[in-house]
C-alpha positions as CSV (number, residue, x, y, z in Angstrom):
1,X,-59.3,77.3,22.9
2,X,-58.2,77.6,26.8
3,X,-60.4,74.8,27.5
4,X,-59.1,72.4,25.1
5,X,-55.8,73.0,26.4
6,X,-56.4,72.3,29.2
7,X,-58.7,68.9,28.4
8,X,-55.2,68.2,26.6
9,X,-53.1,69.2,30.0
10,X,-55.6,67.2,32.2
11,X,-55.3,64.1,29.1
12,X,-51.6,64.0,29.7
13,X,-51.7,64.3,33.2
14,X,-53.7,60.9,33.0
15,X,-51.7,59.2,30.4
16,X,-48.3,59.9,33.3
17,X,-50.1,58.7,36.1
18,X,-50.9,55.5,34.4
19,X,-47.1,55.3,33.4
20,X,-46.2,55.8,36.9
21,X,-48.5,53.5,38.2
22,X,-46.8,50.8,36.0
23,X,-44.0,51.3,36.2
24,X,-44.7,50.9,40.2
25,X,-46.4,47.9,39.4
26,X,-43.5,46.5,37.7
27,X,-40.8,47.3,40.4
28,X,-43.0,45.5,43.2
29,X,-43.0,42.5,40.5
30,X,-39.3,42.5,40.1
31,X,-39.0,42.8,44.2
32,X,-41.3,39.9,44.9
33,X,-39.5,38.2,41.8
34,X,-36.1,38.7,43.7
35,X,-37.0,37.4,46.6
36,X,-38.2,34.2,45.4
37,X,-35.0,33.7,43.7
38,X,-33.5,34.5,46.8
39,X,-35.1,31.5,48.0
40,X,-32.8,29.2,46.1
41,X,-33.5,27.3,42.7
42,X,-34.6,23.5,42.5
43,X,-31.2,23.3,40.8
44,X,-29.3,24.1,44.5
45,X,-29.8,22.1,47.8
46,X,-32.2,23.9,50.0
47,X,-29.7,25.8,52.1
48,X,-32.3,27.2,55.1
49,X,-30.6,30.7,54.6
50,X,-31.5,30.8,50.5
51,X,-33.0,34.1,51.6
52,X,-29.6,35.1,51.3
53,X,-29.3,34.0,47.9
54,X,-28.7,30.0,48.0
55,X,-25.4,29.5,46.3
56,X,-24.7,32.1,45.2
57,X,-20.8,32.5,44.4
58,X,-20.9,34.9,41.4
59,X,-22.4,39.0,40.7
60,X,-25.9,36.1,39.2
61,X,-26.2,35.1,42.7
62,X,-26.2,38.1,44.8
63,X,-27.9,40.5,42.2
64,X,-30.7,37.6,42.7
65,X,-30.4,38.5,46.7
66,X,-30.9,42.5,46.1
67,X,-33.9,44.1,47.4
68,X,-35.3,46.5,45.2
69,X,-33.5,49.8,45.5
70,X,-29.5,50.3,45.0
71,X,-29.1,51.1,48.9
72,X,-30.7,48.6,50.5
73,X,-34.4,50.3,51.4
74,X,-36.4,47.7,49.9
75,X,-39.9,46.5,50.4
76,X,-38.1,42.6,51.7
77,X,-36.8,42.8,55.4
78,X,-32.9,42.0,55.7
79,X,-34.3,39.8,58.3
80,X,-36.3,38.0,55.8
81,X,-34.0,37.7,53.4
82,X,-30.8,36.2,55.7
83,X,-32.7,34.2,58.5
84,X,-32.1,30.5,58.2
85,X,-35.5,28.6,58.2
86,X,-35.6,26.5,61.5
87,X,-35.0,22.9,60.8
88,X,-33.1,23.3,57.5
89,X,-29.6,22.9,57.6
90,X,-27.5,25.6,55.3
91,X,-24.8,24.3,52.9
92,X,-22.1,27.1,53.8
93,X,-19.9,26.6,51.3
94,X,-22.4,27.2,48.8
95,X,-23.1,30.6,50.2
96,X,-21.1,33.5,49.0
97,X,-19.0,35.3,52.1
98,X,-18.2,38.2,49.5
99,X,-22.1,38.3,48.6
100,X,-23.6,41.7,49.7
101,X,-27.5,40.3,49.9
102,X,-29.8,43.3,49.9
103,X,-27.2,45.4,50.3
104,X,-26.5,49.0,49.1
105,X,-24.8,49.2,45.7
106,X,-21.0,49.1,46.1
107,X,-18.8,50.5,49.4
108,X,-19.1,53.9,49.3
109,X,-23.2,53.6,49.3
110,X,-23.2,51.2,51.9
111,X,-20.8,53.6,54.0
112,X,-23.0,56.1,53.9
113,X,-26.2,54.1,54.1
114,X,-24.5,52.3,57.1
115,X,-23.9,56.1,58.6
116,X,-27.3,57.2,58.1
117,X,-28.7,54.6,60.5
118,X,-27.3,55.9,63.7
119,X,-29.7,58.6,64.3
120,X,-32.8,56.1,64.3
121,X,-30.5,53.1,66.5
122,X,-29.7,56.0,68.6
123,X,-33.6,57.0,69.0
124,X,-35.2,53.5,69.2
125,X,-32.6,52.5,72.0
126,X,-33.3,55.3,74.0
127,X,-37.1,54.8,73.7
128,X,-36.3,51.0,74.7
129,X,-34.5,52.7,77.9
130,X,-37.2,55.1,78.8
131,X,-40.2,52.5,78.4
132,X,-38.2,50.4,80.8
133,X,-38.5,53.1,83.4
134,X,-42.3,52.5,83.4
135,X,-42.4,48.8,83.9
136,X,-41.7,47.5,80.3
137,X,-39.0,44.3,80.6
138,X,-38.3,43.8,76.7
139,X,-34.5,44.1,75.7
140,X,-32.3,42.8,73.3
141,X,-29.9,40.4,72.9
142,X,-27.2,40.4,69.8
143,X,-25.1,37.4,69.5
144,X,-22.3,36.9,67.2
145,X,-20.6,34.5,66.4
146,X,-17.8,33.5,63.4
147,X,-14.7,32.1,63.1
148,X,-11.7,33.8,64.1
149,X,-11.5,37.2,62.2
150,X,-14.9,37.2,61.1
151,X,-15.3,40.7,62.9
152,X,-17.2,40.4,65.9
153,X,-14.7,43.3,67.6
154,X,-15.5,45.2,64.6
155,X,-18.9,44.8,64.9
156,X,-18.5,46.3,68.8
157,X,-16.5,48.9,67.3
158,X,-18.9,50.0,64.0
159,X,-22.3,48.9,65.0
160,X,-22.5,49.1,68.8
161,X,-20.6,52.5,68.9
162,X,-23.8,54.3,67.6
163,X,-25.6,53.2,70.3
164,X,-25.5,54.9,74.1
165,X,-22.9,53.0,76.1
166,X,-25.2,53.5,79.2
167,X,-27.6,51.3,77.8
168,X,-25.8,48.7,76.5
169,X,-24.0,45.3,78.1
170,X,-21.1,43.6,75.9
171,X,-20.0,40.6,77.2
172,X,-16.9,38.7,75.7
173,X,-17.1,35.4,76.5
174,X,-13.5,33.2,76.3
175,X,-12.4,29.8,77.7
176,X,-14.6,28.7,80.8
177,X,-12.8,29.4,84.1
178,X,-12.6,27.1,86.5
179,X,-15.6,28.5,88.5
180,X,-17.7,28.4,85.4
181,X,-16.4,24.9,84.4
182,X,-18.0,23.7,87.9
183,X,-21.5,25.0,86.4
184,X,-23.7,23.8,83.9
185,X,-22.7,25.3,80.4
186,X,-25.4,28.1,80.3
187,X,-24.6,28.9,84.0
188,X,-22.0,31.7,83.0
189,X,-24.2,32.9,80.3
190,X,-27.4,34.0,82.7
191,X,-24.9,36.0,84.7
192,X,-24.4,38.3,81.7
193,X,-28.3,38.8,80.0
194,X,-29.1,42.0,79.5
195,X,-31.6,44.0,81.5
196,X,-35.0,45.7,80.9
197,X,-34.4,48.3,78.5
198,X,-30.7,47.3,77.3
199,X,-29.6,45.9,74.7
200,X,-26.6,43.1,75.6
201,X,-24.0,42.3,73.0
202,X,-22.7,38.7,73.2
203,X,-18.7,38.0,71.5
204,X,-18.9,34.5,71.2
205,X,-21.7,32.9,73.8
206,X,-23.4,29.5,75.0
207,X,-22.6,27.9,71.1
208,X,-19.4,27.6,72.0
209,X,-20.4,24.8,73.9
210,X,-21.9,23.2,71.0
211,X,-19.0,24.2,68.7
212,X,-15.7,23.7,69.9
213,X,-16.8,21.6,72.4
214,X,-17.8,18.9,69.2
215,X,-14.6,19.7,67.1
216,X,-12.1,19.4,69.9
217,X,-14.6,16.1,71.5
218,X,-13.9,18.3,74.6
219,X,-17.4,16.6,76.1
220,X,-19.0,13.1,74.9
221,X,-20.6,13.5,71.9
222,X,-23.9,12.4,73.3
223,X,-23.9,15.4,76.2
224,X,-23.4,17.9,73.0
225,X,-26.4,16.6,71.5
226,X,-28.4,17.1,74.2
227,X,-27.5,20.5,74.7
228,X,-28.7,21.8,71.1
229,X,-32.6,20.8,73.2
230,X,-31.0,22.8,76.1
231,X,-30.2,26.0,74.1
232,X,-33.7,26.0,72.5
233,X,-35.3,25.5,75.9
234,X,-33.2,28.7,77.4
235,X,-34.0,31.1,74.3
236,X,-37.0,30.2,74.3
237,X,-37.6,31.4,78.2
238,X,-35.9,34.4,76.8
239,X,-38.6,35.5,74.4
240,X,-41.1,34.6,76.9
241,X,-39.6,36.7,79.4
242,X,-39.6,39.8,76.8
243,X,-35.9,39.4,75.2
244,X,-35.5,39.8,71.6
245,X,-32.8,37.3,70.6
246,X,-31.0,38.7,67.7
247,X,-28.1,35.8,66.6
248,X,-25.9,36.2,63.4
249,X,-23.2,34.1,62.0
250,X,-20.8,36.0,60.4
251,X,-19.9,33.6,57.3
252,X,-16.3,34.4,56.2
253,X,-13.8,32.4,53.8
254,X,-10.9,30.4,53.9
255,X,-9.0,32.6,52.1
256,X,-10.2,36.1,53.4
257,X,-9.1,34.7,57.0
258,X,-5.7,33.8,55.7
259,X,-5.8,37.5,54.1
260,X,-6.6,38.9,57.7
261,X,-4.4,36.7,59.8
262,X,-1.4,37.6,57.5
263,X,-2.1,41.5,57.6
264,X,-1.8,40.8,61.8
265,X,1.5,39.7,61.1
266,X,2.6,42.4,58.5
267,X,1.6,44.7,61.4
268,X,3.5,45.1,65.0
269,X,0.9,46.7,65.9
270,X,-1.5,44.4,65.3
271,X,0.4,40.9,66.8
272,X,-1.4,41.4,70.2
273,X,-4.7,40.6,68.3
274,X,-2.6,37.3,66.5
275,X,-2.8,34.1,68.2
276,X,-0.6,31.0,67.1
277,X,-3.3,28.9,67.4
278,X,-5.6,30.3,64.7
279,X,-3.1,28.3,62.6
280,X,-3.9,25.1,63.8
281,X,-7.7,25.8,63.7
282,X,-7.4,26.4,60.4
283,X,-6.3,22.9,59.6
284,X,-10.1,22.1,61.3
285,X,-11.6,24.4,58.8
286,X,-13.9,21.6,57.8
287,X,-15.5,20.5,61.1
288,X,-15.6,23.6,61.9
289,X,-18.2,24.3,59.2
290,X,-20.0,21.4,59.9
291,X,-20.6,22.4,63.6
292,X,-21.8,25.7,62.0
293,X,-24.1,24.4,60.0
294,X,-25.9,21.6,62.5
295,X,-25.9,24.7,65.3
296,X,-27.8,26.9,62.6
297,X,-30.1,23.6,61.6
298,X,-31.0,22.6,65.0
299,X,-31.1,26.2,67.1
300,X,-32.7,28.6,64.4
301,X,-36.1,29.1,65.9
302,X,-39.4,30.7,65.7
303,X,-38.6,32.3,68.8
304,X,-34.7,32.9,68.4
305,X,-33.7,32.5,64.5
306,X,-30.2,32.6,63.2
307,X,-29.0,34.5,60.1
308,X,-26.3,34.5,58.1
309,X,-24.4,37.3,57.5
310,X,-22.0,37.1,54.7
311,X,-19.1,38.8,56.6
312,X,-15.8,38.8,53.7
313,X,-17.0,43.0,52.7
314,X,-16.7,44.8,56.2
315,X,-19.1,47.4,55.2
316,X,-21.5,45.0,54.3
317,X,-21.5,43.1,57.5
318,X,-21.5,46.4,59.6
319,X,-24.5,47.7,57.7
320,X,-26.5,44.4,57.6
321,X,-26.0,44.0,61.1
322,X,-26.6,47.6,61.5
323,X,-30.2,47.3,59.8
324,X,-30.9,43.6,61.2
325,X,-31.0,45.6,64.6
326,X,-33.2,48.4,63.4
327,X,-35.8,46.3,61.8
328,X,-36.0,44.4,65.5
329,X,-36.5,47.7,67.3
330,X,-38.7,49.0,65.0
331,X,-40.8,45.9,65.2
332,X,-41.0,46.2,69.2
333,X,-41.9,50.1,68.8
334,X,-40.9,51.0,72.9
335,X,-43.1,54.2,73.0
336,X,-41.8,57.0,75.5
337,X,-43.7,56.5,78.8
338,X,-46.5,59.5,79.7
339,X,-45.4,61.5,82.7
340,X,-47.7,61.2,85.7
341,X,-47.8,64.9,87.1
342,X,-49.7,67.7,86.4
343,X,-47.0,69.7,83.6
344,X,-48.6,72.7,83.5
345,X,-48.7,72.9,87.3
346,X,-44.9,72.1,87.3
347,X,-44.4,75.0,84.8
348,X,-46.2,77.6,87.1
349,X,-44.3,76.5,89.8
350,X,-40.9,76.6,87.8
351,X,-41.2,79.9,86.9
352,X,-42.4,80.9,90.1
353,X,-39.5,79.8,91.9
């Protein structure tokens, strides 16, 4: 009798891990079947950043976006899934700035998810300072750009504050003094690169040159063009030289900036951080978007890729940028560096002394 229950223990044992295994199965279907819908449909234009679902404006279009698993630890990189494909131009007012692609499920999640990351940041960036100790030049680079209110401070508040200060180097970059002006564009730019080890921060950066500088026509159309070659050329020589370029547009709305701007005026406290200006670029919306999308189309790279981070949910976009930065560091694994002495020498001697 004992052994037939147990043929019947071992029977049901097997049946489970066949359930389980199918069930697997049938996640990592639904994942790979989510990202190619992330891809964009033949329906929508090719956007180059469909990884972050293509057009999508409704819950349809971002669910289509979601890795597997409510908070965001998929099986598809973030990077994967909001890069824009070099040499495909993204329509960006068919992408959602509300969308929450791959993101945790709701605010609170993505909070918490967004908190649970500073441990390994804090780890991997000070593994990327040690390795630099011992001769290893790789660094980082995060640029971001966005129009005004997008959150770039925000991001230097919520994202860069897990990291060590020590090993970081922010730069905000505003208009060109007259020093800089006598320069070519990327002069001021190579002043402010990070160094072995750190990892730089970039608010605003060279696009500016290839962004307001087309809207306002404050340079000939033709000398814009040629800089788009120019920028490739210089990030290029980056990676080569051991820089990991990290650059994300932060893709908010029309209406969420008006939303923004007018809670600056509601607040006192906040009119230092309001500029009268930001009116009247408004009223450029448009080519503004346009000079977006051809930067994204002609400087997302092999070497240097853009992506698009939808930027109206503040907790998304500090998380997403929070996990585009871990999946780079992770990928460059810096390694402590071994300690040329004899410890156990150094230990006698320590407790001799």
């Amino acid at each position: 009798m004992a052994g037939k229950q147990k043929s019947a223990k071992a029977e049901k044992r097997e049946k489970q891990e066949k359930a389980d295994k199918a069930e697997k199965a049938e996640r990592s279907a639904k994942a790979a079947k989510d990202a190619k819908a992330a891809k964009g449909s033949k329906e929508s234009k090719d956007t180059g950043s469909g990884k972050a679902a293509k057009g999508a404006k409704g819950a349809k279009g971002a669910k289509a976006a979601k890795r597997s698993g409510g908070d965001g630890a998929g099986t598809v990189p973030l990077r994967e899934l909001l890069r824009v494909t070099p040499g495909n131009r993204p329509d960006l007012s068919r992408l959602d700035p509300s969308a929450t692609p791959g993101g945790p499920d709701g605010k609170a999640a993505g909070l918490a998810a967004t908190a649970l990351l500073a441990q390994p940041l804090g780890s991997l960036q000070e593994r990327l300072y040690a390795s630099s100790t011992a001769g290893d030049r790789r660094r980082v680079l995060l640029v971001l750009q966005g129009m005004d209110t997008s959150g770039k401070g925000g991001t230097l508040k919520h994202v860069i504050g897990m990291f060590n200060p020590s090993g970081c180097r922010i730069k905000a970059f505003k208009s060109p003094t007259a020093e800089e002006l006598s320069h070519p564009f990327l002069w001021r730019i190579k002043q402010e690169l990070p160094l072995p080890g750190e990892i730089g921060i970039f608010d605003r950066s060279h696009y500016e040159d290839v962004l307001i500088a087309r809207v306002r026509e404050l340079v000939p159309r033709n000398r814009v063009r040629a800089r788009y070659a120019q920028i490739n050329r210089f990030e290029q020589a980056l990676a080569d030289d051991g820089v990991t370029v990290v650059k994300v547009f932060l893709h908010i709305g029309y209406e969420e900036q008006r939303k923004r701007l007018l809670a600056r005026l509601d607040d006192p406290d906040k009119h230092w951080k309001f500029n009268v200006g930001d009116i009247e670029e408004r009223t450029m919306w448009p080519a503004y978007q346009e000079a977006y999308e051809v930067a994204l189309e002609r400087c997302s790279t092999e070497a240097a890729p853009w992506y698009v981070v939808p930027a109206d949910r503040k907790w998304y976009r500090n998380w997403a940028i929070s996990t585009l930065l871990r999946e780079h560091l992770e990928e460059l694994d810096p390694q402590y560096p071994k300690g040329e002495f004899d410890v156990e020498e150094c230990r006698r001697l320590l407790l001799a002394s």
